[in-house]
N, CA and C atoms as an extended XYZ file, in Angstrom:
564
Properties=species:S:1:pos:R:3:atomname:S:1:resname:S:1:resid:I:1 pbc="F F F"
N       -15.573       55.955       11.786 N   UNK     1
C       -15.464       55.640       10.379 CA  UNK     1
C       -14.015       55.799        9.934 C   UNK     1
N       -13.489       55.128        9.236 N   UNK     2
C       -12.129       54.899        8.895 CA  UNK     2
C       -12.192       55.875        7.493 C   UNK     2
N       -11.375       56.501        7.018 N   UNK     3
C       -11.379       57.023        5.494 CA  UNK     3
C       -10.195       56.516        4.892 C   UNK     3
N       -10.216       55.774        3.617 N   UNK     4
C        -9.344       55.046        2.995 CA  UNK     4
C        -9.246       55.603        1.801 C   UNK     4
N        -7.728       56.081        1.347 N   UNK     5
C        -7.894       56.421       -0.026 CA  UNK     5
C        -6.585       55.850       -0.274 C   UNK     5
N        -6.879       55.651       -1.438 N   UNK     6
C        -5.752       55.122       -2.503 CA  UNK     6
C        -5.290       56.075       -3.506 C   UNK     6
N        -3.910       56.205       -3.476 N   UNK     7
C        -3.265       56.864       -4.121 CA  UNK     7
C        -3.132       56.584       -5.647 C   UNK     7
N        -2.853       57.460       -6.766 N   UNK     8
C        -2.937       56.831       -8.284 CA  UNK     8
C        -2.873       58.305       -9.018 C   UNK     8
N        -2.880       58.299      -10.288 N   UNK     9
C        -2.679       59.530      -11.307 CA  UNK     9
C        -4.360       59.028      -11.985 C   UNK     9
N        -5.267       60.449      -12.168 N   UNK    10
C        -6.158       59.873      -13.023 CA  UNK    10
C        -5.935       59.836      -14.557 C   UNK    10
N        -7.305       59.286      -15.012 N   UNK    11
C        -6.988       59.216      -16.379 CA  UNK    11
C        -6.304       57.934      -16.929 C   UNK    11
N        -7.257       57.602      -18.140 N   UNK    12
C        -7.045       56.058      -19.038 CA  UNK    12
C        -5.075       55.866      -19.190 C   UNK    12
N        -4.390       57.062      -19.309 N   UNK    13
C        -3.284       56.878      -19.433 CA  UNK    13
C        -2.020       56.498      -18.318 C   UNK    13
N        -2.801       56.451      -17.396 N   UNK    14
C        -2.247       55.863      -15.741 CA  UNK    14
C        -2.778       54.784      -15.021 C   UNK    14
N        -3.815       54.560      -15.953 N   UNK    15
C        -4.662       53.221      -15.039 CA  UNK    15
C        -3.576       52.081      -15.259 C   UNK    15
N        -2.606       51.432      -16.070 N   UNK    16
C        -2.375       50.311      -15.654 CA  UNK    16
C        -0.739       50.495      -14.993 C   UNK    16
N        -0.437       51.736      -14.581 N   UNK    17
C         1.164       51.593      -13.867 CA  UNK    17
C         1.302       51.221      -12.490 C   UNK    17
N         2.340       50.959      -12.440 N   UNK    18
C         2.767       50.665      -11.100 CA  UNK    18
C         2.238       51.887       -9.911 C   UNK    18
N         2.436       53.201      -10.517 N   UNK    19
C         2.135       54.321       -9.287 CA  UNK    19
C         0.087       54.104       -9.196 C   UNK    19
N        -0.139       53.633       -9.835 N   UNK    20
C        -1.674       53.396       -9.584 CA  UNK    20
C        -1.899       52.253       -8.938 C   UNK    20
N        -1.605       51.861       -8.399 N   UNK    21
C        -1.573       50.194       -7.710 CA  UNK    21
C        -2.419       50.903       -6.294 C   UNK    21
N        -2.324       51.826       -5.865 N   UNK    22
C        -3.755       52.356       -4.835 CA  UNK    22
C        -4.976       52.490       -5.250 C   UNK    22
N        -5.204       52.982       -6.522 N   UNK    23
C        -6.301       52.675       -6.780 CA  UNK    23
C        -6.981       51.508       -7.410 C   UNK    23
N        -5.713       50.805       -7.965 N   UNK    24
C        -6.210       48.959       -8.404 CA  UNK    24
C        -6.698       48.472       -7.292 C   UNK    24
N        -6.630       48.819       -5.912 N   UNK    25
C        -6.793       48.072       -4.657 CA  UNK    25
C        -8.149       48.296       -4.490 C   UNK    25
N        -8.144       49.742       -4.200 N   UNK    26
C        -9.367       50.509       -3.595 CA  UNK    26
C       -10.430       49.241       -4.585 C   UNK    26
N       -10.450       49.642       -5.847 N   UNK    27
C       -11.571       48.582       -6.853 CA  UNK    27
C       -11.328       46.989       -6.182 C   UNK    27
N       -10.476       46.299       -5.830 N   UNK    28
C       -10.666       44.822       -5.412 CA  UNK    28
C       -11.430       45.451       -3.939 C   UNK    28
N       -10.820       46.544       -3.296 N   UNK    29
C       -11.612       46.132       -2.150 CA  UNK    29
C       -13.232       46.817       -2.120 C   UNK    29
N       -13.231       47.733       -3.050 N   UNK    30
C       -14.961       47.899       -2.628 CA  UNK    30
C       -15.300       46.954       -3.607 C   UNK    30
N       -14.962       45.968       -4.089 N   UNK    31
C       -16.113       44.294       -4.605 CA  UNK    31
C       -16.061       44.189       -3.180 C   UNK    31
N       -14.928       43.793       -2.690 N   UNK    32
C       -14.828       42.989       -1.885 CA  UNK    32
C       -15.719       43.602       -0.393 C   UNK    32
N       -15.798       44.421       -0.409 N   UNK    33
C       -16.839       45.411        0.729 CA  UNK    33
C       -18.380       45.372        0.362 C   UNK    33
N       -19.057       44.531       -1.440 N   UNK    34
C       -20.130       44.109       -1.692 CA  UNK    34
C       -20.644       46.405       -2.474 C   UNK    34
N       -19.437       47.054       -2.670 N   UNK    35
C       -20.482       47.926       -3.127 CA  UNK    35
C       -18.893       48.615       -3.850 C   UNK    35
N       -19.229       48.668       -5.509 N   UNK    36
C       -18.029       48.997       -6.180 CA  UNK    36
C       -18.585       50.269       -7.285 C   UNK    36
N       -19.996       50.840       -6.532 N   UNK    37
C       -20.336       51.868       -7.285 CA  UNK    37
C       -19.690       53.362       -7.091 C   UNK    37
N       -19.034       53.618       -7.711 N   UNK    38
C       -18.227       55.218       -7.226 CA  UNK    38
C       -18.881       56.007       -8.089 C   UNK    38
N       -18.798       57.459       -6.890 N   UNK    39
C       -19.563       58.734       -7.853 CA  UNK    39
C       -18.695       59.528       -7.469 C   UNK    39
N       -18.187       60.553       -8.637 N   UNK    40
C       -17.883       61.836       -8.549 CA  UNK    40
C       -17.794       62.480       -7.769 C   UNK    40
N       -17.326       63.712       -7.164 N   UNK    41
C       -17.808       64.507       -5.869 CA  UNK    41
C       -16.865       65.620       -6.724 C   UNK    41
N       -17.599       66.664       -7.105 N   UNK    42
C       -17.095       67.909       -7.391 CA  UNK    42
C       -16.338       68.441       -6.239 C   UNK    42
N       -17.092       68.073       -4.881 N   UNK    43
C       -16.043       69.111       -3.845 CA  UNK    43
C       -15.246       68.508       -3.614 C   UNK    43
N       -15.109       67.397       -3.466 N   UNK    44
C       -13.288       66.721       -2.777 CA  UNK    44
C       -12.713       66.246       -4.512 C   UNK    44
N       -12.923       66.451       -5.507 N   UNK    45
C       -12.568       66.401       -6.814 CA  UNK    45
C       -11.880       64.998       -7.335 C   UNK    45
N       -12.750       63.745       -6.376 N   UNK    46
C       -12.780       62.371       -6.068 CA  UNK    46
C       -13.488       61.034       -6.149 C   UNK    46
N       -13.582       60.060       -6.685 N   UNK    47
C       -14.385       59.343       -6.801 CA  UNK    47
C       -14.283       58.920       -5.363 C   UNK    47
N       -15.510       58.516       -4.918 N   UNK    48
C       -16.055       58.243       -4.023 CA  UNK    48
C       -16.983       56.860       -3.422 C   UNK    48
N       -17.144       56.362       -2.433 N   UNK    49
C       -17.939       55.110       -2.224 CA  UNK    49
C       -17.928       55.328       -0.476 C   UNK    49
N       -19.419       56.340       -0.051 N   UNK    50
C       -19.754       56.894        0.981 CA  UNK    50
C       -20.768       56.107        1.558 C   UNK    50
N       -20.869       54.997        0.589 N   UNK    51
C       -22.708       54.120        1.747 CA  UNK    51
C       -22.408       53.494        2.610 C   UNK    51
N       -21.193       52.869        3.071 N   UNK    52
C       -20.853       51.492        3.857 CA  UNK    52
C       -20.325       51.965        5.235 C   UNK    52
N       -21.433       51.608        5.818 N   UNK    53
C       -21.026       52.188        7.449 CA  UNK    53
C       -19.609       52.396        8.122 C   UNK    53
N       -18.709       51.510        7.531 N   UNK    54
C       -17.180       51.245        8.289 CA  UNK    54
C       -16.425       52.239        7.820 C   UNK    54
N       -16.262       51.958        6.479 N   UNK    55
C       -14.934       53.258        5.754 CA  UNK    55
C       -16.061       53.952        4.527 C   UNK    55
N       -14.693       54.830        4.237 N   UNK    56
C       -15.428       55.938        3.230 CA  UNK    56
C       -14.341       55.768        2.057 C   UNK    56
N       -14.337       55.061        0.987 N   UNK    57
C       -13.335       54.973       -0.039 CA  UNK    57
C       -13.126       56.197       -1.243 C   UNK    57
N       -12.028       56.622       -0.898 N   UNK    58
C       -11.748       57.568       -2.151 CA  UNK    58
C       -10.656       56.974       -2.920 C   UNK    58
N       -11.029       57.673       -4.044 N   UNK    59
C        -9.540       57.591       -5.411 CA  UNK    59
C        -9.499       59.029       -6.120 C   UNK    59
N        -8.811       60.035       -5.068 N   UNK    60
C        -8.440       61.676       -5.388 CA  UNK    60
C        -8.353       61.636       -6.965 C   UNK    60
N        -9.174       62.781       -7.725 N   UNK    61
C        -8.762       62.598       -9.386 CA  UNK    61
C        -7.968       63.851       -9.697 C   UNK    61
N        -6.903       64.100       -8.155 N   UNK    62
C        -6.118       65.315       -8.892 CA  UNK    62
C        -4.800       64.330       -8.851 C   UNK    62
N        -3.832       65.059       -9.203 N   UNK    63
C        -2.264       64.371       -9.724 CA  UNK    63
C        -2.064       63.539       -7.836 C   UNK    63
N        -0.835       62.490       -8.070 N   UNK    64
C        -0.726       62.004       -6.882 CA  UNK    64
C        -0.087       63.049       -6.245 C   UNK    64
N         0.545       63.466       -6.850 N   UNK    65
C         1.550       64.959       -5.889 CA  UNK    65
C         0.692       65.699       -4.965 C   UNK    65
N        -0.802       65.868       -5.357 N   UNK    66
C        -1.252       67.164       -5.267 CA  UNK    66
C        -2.684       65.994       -4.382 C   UNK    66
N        -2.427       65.469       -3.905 N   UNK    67
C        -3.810       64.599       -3.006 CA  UNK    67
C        -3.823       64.831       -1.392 C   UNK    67
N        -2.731       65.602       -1.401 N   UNK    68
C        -2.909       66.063        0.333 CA  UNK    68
C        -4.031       66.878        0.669 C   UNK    68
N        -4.107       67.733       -0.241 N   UNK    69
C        -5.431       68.611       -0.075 CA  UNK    69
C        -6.931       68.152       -0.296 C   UNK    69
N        -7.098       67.293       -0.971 N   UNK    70
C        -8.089       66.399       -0.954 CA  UNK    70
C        -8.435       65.835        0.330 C   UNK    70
N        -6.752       65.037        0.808 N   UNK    71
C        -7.196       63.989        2.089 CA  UNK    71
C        -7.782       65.377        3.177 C   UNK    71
N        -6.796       66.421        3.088 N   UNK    72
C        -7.525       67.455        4.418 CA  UNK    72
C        -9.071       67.644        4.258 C   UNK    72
N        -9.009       68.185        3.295 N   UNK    73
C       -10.686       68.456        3.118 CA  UNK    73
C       -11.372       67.316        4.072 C   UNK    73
N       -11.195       66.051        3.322 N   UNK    74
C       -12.193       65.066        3.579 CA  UNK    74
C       -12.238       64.681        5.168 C   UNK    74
N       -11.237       64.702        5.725 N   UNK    75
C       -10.851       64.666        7.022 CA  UNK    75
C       -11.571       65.412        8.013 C   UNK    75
N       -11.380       66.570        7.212 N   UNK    76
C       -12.130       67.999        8.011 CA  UNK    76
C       -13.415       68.084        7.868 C   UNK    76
N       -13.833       67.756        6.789 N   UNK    77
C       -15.377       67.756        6.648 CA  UNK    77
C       -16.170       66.487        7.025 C   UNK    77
N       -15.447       65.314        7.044 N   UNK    78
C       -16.083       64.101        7.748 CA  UNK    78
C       -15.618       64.210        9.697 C   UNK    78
N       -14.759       64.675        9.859 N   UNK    79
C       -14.642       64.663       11.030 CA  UNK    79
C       -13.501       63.747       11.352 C   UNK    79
N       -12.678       63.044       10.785 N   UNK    80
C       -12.006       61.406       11.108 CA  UNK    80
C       -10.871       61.797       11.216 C   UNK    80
N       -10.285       61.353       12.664 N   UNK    81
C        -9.307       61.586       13.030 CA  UNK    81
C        -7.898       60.768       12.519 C   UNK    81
N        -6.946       61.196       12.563 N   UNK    82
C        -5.851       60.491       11.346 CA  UNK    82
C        -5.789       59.803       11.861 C   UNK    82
N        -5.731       59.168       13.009 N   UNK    83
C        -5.423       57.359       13.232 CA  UNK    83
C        -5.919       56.585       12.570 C   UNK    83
N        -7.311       57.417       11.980 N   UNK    84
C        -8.401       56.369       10.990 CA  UNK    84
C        -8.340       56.494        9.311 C   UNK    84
N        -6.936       57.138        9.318 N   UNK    85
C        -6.799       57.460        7.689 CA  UNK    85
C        -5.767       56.588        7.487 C   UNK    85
N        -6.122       55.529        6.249 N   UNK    86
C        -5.622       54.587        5.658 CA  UNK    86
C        -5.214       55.553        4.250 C   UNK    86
N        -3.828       55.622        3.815 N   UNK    87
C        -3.558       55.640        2.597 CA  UNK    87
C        -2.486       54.493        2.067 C   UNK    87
N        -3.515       53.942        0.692 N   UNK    88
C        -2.301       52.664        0.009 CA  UNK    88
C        -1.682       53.349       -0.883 C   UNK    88
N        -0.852       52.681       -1.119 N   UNK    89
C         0.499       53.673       -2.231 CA  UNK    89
C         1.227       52.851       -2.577 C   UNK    89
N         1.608       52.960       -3.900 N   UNK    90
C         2.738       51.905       -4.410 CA  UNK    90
C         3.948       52.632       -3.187 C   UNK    90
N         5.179       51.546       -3.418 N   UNK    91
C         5.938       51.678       -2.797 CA  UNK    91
C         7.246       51.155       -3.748 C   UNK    91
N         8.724       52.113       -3.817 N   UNK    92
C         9.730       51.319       -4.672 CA  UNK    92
C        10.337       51.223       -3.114 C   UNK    92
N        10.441       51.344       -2.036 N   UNK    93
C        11.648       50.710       -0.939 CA  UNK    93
C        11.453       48.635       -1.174 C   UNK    93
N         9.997       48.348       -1.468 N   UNK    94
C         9.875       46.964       -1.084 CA  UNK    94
C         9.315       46.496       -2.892 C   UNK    94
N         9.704       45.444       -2.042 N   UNK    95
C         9.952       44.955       -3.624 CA  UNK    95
C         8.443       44.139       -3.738 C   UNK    95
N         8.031       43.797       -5.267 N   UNK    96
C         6.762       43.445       -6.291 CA  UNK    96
C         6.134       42.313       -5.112 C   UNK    96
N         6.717       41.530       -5.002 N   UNK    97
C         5.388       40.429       -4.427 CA  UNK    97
C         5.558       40.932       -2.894 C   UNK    97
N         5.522       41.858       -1.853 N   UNK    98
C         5.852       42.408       -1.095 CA  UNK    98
C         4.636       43.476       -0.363 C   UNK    98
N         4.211       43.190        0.278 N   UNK    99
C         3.423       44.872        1.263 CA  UNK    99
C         4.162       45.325        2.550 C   UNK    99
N         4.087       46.223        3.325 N   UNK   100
C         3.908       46.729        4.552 CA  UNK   100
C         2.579       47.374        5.057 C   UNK   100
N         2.365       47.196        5.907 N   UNK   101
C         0.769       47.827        6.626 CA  UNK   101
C         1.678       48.533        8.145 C   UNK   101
N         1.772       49.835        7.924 N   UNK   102
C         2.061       50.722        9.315 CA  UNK   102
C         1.654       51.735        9.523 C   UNK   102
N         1.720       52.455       10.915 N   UNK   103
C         1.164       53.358       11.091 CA  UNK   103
C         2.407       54.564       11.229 C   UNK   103
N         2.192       55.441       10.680 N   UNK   104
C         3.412       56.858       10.922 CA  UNK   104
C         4.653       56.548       10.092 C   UNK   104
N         4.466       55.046        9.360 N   UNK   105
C         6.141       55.280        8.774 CA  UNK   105
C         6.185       54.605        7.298 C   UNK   105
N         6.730       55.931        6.633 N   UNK   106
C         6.380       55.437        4.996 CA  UNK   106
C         7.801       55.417        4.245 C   UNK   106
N         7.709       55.507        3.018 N   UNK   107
C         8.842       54.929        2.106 CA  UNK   107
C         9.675       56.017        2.202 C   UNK   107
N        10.997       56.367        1.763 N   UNK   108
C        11.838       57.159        1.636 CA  UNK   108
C        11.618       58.640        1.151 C   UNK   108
N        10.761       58.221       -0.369 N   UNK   109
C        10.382       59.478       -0.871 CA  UNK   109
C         9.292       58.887       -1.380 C   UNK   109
N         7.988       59.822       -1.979 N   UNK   110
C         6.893       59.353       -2.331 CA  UNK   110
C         6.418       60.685       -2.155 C   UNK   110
N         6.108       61.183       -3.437 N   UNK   111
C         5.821       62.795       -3.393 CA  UNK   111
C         3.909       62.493       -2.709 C   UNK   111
N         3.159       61.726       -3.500 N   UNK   112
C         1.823       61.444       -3.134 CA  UNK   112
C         1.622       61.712       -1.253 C   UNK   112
N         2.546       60.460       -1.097 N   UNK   113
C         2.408       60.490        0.479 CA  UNK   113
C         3.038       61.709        1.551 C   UNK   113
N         4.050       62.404        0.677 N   UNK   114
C         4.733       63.580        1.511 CA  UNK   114
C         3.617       64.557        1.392 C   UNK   114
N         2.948       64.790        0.150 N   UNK   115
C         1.918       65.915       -0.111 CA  UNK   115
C         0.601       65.633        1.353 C   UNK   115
N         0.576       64.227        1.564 N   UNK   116
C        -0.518       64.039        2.681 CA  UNK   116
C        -0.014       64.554        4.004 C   UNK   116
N         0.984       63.988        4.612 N   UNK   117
C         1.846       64.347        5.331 CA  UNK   117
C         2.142       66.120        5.616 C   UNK   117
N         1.894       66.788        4.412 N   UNK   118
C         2.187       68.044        4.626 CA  UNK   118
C         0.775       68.712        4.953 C   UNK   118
N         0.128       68.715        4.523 N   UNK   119
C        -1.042       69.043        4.336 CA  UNK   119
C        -2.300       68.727        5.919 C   UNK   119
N        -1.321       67.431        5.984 N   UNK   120
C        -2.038       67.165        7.277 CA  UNK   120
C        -1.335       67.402        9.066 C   UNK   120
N         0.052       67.630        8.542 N   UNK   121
C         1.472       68.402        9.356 CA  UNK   121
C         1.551       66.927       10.845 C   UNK   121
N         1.022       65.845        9.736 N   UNK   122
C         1.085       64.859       11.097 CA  UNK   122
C         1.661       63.425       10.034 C   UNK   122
N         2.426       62.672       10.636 N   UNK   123
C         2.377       60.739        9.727 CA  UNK   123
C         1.883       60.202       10.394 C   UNK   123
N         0.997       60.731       11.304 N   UNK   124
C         0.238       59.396       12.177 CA  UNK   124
C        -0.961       58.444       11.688 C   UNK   124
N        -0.868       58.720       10.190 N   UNK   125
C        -1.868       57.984        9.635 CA  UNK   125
C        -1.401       56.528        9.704 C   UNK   125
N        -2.338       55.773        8.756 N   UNK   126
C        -1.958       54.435        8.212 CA  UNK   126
C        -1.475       54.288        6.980 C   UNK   126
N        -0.337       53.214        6.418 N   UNK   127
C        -0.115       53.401        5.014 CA  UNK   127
C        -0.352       51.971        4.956 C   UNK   127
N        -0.750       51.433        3.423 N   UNK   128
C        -0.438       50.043        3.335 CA  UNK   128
C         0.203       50.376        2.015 C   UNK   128
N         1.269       50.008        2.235 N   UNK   129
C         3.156       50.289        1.070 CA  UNK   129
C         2.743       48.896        0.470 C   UNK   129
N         2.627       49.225       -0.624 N   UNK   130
C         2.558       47.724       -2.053 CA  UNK   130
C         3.924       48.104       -2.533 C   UNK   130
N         4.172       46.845       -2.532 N   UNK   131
C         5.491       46.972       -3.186 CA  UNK   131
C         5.846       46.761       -4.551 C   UNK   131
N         5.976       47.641       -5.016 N   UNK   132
C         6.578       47.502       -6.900 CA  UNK   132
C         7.495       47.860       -7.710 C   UNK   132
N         8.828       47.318       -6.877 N   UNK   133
C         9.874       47.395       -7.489 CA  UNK   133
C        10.121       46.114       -7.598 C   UNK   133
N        10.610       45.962       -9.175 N   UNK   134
C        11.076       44.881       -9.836 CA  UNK   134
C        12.194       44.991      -10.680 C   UNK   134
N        13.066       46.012      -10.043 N   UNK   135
C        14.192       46.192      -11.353 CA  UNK   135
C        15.556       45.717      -10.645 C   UNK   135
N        15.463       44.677      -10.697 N   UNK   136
C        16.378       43.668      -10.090 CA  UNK   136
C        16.582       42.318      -11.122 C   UNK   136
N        18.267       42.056      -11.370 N   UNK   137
C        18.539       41.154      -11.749 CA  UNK   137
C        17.773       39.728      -11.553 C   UNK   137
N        18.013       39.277      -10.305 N   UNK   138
C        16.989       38.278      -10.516 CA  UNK   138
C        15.709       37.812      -10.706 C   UNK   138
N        14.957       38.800      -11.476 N   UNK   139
C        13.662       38.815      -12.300 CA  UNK   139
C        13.529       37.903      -13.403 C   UNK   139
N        14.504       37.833      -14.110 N   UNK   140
C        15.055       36.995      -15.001 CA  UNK   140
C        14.794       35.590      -14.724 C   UNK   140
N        14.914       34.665      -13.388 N   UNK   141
C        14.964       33.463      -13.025 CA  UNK   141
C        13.372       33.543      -12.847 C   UNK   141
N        12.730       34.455      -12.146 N   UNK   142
C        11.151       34.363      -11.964 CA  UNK   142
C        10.232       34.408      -12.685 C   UNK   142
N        10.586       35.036      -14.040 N   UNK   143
C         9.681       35.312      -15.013 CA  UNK   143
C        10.084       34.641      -16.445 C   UNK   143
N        11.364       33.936      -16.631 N   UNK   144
C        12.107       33.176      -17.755 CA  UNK   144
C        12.232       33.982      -18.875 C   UNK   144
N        12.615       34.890      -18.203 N   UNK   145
C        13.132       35.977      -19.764 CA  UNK   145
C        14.038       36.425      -19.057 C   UNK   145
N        14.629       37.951      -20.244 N   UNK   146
C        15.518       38.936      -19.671 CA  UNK   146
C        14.964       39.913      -18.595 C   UNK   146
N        15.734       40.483      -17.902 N   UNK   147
C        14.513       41.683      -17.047 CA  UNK   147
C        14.650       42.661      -17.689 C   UNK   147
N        13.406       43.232      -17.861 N   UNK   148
C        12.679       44.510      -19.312 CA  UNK   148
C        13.809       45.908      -18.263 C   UNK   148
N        13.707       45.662      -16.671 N   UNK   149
C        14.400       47.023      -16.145 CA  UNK   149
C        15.759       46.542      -15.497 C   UNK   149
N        16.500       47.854      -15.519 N   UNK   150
C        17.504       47.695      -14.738 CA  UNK   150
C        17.822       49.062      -13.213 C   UNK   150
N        18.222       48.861      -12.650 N   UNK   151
C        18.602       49.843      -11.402 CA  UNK   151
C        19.014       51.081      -11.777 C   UNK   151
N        19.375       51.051      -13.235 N   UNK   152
C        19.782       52.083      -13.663 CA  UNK   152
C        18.278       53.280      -14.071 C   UNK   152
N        17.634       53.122      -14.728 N   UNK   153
C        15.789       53.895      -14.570 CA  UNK   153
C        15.134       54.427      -13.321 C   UNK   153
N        15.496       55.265      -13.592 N   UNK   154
C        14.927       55.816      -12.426 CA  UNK   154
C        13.546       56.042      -11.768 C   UNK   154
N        13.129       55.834      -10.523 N   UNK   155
C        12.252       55.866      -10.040 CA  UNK   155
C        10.927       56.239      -10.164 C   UNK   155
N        11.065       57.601      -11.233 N   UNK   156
C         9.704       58.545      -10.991 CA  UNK   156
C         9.287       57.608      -13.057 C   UNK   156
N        10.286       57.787      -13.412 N   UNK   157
C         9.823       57.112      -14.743 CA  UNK   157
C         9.660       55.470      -14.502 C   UNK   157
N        10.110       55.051      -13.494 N   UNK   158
C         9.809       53.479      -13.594 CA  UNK   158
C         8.498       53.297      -13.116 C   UNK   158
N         7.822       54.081      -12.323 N   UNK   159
C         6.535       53.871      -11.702 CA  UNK   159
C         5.649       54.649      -12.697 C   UNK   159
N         5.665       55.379      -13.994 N   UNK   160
C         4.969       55.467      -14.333 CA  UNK   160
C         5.184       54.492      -16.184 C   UNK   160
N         5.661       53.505      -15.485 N   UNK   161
C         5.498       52.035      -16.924 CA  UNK   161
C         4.362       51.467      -16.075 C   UNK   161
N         3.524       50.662      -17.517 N   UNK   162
C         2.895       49.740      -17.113 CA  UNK   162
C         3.157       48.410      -16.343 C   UNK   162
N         2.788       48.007      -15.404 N   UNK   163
C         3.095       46.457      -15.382 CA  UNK   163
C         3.310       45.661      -16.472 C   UNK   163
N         3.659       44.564      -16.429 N   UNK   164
C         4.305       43.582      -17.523 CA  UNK   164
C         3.149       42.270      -17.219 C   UNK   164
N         2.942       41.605      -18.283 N   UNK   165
C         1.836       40.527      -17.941 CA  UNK   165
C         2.317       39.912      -16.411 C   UNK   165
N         3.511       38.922      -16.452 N   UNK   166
C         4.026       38.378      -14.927 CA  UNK   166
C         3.761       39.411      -13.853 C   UNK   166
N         4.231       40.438      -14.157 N   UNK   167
C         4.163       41.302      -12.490 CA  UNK   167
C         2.680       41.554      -12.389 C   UNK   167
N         1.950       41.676      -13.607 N   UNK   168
C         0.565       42.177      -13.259 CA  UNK   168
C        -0.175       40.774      -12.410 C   UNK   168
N         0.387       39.459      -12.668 N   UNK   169
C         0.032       38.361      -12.418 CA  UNK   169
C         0.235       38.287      -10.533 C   UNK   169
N         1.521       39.093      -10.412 N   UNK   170
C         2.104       38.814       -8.661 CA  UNK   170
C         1.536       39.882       -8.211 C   UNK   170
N         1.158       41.098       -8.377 N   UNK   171
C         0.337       42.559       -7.978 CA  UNK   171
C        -0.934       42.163       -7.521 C   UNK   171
N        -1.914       41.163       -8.425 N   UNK   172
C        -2.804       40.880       -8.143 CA  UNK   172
C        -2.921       39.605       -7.190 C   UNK   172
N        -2.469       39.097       -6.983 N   UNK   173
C        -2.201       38.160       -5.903 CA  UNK   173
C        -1.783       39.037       -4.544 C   UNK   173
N        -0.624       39.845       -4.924 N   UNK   174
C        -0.860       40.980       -3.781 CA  UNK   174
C        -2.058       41.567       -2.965 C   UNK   174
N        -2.435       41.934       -4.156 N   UNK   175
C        -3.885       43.134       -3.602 CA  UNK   175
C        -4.967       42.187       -3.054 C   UNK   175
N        -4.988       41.422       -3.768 N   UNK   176
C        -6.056       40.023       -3.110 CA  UNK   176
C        -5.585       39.872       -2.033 C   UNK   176
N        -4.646       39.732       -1.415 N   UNK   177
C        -4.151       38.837        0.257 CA  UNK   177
C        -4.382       40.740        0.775 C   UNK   177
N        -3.639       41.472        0.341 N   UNK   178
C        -3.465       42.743        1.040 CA  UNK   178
C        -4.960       43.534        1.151 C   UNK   178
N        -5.899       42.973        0.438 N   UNK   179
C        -7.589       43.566        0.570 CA  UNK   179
C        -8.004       42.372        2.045 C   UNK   179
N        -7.772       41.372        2.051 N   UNK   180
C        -8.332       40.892        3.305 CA  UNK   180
C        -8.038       41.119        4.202 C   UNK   180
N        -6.517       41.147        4.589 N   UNK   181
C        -5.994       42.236        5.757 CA  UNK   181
C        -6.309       43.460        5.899 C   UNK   181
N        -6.605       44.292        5.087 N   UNK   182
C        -7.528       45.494        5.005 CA  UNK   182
C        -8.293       45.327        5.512 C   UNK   182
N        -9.203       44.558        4.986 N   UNK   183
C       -10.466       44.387        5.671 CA  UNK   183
C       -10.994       44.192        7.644 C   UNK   183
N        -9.970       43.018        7.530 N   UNK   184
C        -9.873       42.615        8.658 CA  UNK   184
C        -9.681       43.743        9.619 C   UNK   184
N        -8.206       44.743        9.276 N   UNK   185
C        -8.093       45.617       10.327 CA  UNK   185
C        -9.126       46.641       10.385 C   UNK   185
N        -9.543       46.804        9.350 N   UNK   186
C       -10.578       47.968        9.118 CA  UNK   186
C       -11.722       47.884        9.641 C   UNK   186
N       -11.740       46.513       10.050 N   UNK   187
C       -13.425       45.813       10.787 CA  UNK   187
C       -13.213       45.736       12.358 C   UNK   187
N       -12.343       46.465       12.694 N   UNK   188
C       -12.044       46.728       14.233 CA  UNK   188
C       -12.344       47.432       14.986 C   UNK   188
């Protein structure tokens, strides 16, 4: 069994940013897995989607910083060895219409994914890196306005803005192509 969790901040006030783009996924892909009912789990302190023989989908509802301890638990108590742990995570190294899918090698900094990493004292997991950096001059030519960011905003506050109608438009085109490749590898 594969365990897949998607990284994100809970709470109505984080659902539409860029650092939640793991858990925008996780939701396209359990439609797309035919079962998008999640329940609670007081002990891994996680929404959950445990019926589907292949993977086990979580969306941790503690801070992204603090989800390493979650992934151990679940690891330890399901048994699944990290080759079979998928975590998605926004990513600022790659840019908005952009993924990576690898195993052992993640973005520069990414407190979410270092907290897994520590917790689990191994990177031999899987990451699939969405990419959502858009604070680049030529945004401007792609979207026919000014660009709302510049290089100058820094990282930890740029990922927690909302998407902008256009980027929310290329994210989801993302997660759509990046849920079937999911799938695909996950069905192996």
């Amino acid at each position: 069994m594969k365990l897949i969790v998607g990284l994100g901040n809970p709470g109505e006030k984080y659902a539409k940013t860029r650092h939640n783009v793991g858990f925008m996924l996780l939701d396209v892909l359990a439609k797309a897995m035919n079962d998008d009912h999640w329940e609670f789990s007081k002990k891994f302190k996680s929404l959950i989607i445990h019926r589907h023989p292949i993977a086990l989908l979580v969306k941790p509802q503690a801070f992204m910083n603090n989800s390493g301890n979650i992934v151990k638990r679940l690891i330890n108590y399901y048994k699944i060895n990290v080759g079979d742990l998928w975590i998605i995570h926004d990513d600022m190294d790659i840019k908005l219409d952009h993924y990576k899918i690898q195993q052992g090698h993640g973005p520069r900094l990414h407190n979410g994914v270092n907290s897994v990493e520590k917790a689990l004292m191994s990177e031999a997991f899987w990451r699939a890196r969405v990419g959502v950096d858009n604070r680049i001059e030529d945004i401007a030519q792609r979207t026919k306005g000014e660009p709302s960011f510049t290089k100058a905003m820094e990282g930890k506050e740029y990922v927690l803005q909302n998407f902008e109608k256009a980027e929310r438009e290329i994210i989801d085109r993302v997660i759509n192509k990046l849920t079937i490749d999911l799938i695909n590898l996950i069905s192996k």
